[in-house]
C-alpha positions in Angstrom: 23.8 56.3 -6.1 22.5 56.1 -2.5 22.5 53.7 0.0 18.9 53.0 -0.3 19.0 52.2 -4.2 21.7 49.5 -3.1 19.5 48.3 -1.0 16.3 48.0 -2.6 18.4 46.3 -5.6 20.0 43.6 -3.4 16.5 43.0 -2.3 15.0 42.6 -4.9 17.4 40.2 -6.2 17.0 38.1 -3.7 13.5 38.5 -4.0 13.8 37.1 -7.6 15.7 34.2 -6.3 13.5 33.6 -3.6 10.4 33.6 -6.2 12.2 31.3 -8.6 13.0 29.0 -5.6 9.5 28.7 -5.2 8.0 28.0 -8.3 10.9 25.1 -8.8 9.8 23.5 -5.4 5.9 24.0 -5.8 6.7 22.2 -9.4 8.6 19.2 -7.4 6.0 19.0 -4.9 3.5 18.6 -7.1 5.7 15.7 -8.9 6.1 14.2 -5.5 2.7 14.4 -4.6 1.6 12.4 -8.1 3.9 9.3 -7.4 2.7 9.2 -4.1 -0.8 8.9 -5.5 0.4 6.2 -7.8 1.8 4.4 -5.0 -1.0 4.3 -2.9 -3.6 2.8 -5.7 -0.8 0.3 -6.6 -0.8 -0.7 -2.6 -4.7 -0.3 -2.7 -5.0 -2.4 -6.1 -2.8 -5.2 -4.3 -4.6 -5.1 -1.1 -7.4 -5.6 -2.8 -6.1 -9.0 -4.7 -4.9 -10.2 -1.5 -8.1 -9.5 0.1 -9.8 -12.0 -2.7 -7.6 -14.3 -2.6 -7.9 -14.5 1.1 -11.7 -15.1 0.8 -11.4 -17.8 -1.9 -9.4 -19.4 0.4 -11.8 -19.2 3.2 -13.9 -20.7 1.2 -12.2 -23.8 -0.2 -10.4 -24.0 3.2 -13.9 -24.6 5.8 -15.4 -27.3 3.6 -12.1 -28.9 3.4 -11.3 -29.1 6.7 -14.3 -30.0 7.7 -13.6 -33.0 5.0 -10.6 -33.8 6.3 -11.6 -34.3 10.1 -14.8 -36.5 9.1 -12.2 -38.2 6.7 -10.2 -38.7 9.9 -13.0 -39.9 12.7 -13.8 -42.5 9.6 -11.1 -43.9 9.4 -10.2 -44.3 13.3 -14.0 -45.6 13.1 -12.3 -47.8 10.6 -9.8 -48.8 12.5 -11.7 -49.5 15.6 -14.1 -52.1 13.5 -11.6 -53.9 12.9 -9.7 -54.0 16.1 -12.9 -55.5 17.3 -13.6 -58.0 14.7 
């Protein structure tokens, strides 16, 4: 057997192993690549609840403050009527 044969069997072998390598990490990649995809429309899903929860909020929260500082100048208003009375 020559020298070369050795050769070309050694790297071919490795070849082989090289190829096998391969597939198993494109195959891992891929799985990697789907959960990442899960994860972002679970953090896009809750971003979007947050985000409507943040404008019903916004909209309970300017009428009611806007309540509770009338609410307040009335009753100093209140207060001051009867200071003078």
């Amino acid at each position: 057997m020559d020298w070369a044969y050795v050769l070309v069997i050694i790297l071919s072998v490795f070849l082989a192993l090289f190829l096998l390598l391969s597939i198993v990490l494109a195959i891992l990649l891929i799985r990697v690549t789907m959960q990442i995809k899960s994860v972002t429309e679970s953090a896009q899903r809750t971003a979007g609840t947050i985000e409507d929860l943040v404008k019903g909020a916004k909209k309970f929260s300017g009428p009611a403050f806007f309540a509770k500082a009338v609410m307040k100048q009335a009753k100093k208003f209140k207060k001051n009527n009867e200071k003078e009375e």
